[in-house]
N, C-alpha and C positions, 0 to 999 in steps of 0.2 A: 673507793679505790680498790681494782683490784690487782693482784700479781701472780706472777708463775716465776717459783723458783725452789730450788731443792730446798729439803725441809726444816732443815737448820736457820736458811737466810728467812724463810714465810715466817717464823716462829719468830723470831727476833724483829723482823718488819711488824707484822703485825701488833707484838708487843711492845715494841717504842710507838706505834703511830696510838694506839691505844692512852699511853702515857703523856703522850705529847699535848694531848686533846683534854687533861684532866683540868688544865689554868685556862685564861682565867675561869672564876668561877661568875655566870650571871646573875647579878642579884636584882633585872627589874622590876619582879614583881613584889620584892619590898626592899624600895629602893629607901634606905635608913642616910643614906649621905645627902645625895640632894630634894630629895623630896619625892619627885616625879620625874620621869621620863626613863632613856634606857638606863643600864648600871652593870659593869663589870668592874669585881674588885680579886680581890687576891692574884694581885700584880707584884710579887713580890722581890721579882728580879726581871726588873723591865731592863737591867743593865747586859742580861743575857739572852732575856727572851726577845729583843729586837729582831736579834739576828737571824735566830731560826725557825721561831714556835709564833713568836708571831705572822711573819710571811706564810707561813703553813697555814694558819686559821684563814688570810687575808684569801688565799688561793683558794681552799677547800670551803671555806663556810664567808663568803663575801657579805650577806647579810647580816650575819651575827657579827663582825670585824667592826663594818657599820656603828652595829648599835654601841662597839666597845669605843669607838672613835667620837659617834655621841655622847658616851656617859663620860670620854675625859674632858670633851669639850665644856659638859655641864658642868663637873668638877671645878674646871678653871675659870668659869664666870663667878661659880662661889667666890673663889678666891682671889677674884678682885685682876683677872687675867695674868696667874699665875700655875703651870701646868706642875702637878706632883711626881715626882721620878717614883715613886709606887703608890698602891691605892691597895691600902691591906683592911681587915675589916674593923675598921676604925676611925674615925672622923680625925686624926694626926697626919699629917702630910710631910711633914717637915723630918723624921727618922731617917729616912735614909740618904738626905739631901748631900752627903760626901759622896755618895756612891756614884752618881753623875750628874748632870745636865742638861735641860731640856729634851730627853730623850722623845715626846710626843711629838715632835718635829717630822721626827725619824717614821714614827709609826702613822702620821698623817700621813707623808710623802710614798710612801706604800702606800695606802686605799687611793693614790693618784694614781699614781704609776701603774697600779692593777684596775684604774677602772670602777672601784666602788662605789655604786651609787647610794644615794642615801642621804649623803652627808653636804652640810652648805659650807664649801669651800672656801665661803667669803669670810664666812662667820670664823672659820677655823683661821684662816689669813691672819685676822684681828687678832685672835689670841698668839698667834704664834709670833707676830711684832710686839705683842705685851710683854710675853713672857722671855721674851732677849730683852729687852728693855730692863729685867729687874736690877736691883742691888743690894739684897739684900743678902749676899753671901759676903760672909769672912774669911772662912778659909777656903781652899782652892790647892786641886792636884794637875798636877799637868795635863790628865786626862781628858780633864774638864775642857779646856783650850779646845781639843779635838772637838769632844762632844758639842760646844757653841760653837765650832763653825762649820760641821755640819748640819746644826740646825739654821743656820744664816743660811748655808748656801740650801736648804728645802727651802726657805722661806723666800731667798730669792726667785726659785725657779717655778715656784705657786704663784708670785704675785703676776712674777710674766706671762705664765699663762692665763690668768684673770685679765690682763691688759692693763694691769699698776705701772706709773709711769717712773715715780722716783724709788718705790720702795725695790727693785732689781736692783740697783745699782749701789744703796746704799748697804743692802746685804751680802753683795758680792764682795765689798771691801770688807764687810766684818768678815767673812769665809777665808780671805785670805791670809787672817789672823792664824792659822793652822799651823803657820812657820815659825811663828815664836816657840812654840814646845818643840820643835827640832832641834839641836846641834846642830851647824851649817857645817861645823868641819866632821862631822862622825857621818853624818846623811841617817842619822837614829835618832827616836825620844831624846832629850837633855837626864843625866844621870848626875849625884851628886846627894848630899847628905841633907837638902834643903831644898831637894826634887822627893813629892810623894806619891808613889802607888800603892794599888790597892793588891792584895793576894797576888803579886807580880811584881814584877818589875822591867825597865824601861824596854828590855827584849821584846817582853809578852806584849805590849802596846806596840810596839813600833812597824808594825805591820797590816793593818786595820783595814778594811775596804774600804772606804771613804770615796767621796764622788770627785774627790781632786789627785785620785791615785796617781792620775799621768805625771802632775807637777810635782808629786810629791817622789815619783820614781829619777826623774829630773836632778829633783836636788840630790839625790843620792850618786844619781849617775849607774844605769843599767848595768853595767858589769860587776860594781863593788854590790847593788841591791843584790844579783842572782848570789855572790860571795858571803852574803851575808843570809839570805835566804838555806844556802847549801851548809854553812856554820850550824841556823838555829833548830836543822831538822837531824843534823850528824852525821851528812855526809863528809866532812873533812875530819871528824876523829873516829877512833879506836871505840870497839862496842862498851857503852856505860856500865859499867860496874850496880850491879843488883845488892842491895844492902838488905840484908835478912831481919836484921832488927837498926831499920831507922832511925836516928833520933829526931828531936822537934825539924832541926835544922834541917834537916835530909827532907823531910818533909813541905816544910814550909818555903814560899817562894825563894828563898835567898841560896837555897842549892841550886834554883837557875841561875845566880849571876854567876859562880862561878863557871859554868857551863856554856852560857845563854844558848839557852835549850825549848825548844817547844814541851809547853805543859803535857803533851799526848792524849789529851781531853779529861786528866784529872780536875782542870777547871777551864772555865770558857774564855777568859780576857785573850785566847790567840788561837779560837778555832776555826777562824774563817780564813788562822794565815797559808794554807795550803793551798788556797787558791791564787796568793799573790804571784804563783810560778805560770799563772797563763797570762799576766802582764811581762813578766818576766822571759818568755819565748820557751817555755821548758815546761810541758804539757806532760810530758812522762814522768817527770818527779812528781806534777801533781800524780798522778794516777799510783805514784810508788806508796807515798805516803799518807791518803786517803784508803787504796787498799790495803795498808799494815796495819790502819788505823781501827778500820772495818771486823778486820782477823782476829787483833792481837788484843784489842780493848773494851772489844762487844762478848755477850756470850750468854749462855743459855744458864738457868739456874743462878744461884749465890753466887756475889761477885762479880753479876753480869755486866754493872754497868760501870766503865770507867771512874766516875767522881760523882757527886751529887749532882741529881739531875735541873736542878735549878728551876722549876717550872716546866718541864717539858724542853728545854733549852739544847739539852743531851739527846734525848731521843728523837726529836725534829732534826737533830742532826744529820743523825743515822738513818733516818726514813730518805732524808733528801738525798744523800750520798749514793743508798742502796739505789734510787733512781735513776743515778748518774747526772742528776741534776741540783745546783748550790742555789739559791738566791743572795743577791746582792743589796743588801736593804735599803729602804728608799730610793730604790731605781725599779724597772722591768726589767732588767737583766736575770739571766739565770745562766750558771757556768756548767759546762757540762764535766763531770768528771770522770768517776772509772765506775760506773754500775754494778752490782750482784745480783739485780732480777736477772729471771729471760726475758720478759716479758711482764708490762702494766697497764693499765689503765685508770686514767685520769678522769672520774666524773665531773667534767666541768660546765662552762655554758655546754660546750661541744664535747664530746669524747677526743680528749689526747691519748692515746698511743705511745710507747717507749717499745721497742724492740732491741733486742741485744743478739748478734749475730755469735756464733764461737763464743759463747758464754764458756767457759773451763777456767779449771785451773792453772794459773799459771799465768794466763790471758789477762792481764791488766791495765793495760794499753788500748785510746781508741785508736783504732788505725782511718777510719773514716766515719763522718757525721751526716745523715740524709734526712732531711727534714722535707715531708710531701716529695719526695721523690728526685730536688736538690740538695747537691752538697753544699754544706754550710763552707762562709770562707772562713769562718775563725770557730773557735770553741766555746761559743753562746748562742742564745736565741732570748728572747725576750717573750714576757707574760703574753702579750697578741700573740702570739703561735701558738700559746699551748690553750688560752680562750679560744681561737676561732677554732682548734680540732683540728685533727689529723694523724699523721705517724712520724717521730722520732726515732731513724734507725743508727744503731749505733753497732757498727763492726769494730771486733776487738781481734788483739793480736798478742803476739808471747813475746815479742820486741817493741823498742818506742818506735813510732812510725817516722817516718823523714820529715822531718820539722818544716816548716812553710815559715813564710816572711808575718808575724803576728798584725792581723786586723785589729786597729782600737776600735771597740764602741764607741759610740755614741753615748753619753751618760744626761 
């Protein structure tokens, strides 16, 4: 990949995309877990790397994604068709089984979505009906809920493309399990002293990409979501008070509840929620708070990086943003946001192209999207544009452009 851009943003691109790329680590050629074949381990936050670091490998290095989508598949035949929410160098599986869910669902449903070949999609079917099938969890956080039924609805939307006739239907009902962890009357996660999250709380989760955004924006009801979206980024209070010497509390998640406040990428459980404002009709707060995010939380030298980078999970962030381009995981979608190059390119099958028109200061705003020479009708494009090649133009402006009536994807 290459870019053009002043020397601050190349310095900081290059150095997260650098970072990004250090998990997982390949260990085929002495593969100590299962024996033989491919082998990626030190997975140790599959719970954040879904989101960004993995899509990143999926795009840039499809064959190695493969092999990594191979060695979990081997993994889970060990284990009797049961998928590990991390794969650290160690033959334990079971350590971070609170942390989530069948996340391999997720990171399958990407090598479809993008096309990778490699991988027996049947094979991986099988395990991924196994592995919703288990029971052998005890305890259970709400988040979990979420996590299983976006692995039900990957699992449903593989089998249909395979030509499975009963297993679509009967995953689509488990998918629609997603509403139990809601409050029907709040249109948020459920909250309470006998509700648990992880480094968060029900804020940080309740705004998730998930492939059922529509129905879930639904139960909320569009105007209270963007209300509540405008709450958790601080548009509706008075600038936050900077504490010099924090205590644990200031620190730790429970100074969001009082707030309910976006993390600002000190941790990752709500960094894809900026994009929920292009479900939301409001394109310019993303670009508001993506580009503050970019400014105020990145930086050259000590201190550069927001929070721990969790596997590349932070800096895959910042590589995608700076592109003006999000992934949506386990889908082809990609959201376009507010860019900092002038100009990229994407060594892919094909050469992709990004262009940034009025690239300046100030300018954070798309005012229009051209992809091969059409304007886009909404503010995405999906992984086939940026595989077959071409050019992504993207004209920026120092206002938010006149808003249009919101095109849904397709999901």
């Amino acid at each position: 990949m290459d870019i053009k851009a002043d020397d601050r943003t190349q310095r900081l691109f290059y150095t997260c995309l650098y970072n990004a790329q250090k998990k997982p680590v390949e260990l085929s050629h002495e593969n100590l877990i299962t024996g033989e074949g491919p082998l990626y381990a030190d997975i140790a936050t599959f719970w954040d790397m879904y989101k960004t670091a993995l899509p990143l490998m999926a795009l840039l290095h499809p064959e190695k994604y493969a092999a990594l989508v191979n060695g979990l598949l081997g993994i889970a035949e060990m284990l009797g068709g049961l998928f590990p929410v991390c794969v650290l160098m160690e033959r334990r599986y079971d350590r971070c089984n609170m942390q989530a869910r069948s996340l391999a669902h997720n990171l399958i449903a990407t090598a479809r979505a993008y096309a990778v070949g490699g991988i027996d999609y049947r094979r991986a079917l099988k395990l991924m009906v196994s592995d919703l099938e288990r029971g052998d969890f005890k305890r259970f956080r709400n988040t979990h809920t979420l996590d299983l039924a976006d692995a039900a609805w990957f699992t449903a939307k593989l089998a249909e493309e395979l030509g499975e006739s009963e297993i679509p239907e009967r995953y689509r009902q488990k998918a629609g399990n997603w509403r139990a962890a809601y409050d029907e009357a709040t249109g948020l996660l459920k909250q309470g002293k006998d509700v648990e999250y992880y480094e968060g709380i029900y804020a940080n989760y309740s705004f998730r990409l998930s492939p059922y955004i529509r129905e879930r924006i639904e139960l909320c009801g569009k105007e209270r979501y963007l209300e509540y979206l405008d709450r958790f980024f601080g548009y509706t209070r008075p600038p936050v008070k900077q504490y010099r010497r924090p205590t644990p509390d200031h620190i730790l998640a429970k100074y969001a509840e009082k707030c309910f406040s976006f993390e600002g990428l000190n941790n990752e459980p709500d960094m894809e929620t900026p994009y929920n404002y292009i479900f939301a009709g409001r394109h310019d707060k993303l670009c508001e708070v993506v580009s503050s995010a970019m400014a105020c939380r990145f930086d050259l030298g000590r201190g550069g990086l927001p929070g721990n980078d969790d596997s590349g999970a932070l800096t895959s962030w910042y590589v995608f943003n700076a592109l003006g381009l999000f992934p949506m995981a386990g889908t082809d979608l990609f959201f376009i946001g507010s860019p900092k190059i002038d100009e990229a390119v994407l060594h892919l099958q094909r050469d992709f192209t990004v262009k940034v028109h009025n690239q300046k200061p100030g300018s954070i705003y798309v005012q229009k999207a051209v992809l091969n020479g059409r304007e886009l009708p909404g503010m995405f494009l999906r992984h086939a544009d940026l595989a077959a090649g071409g050019v992504l133009e993207l004209t920026m402006c120092g206002r938010p452009a006149a808003r249009k009536e919101f095109v849904w994807p397709a999901i």
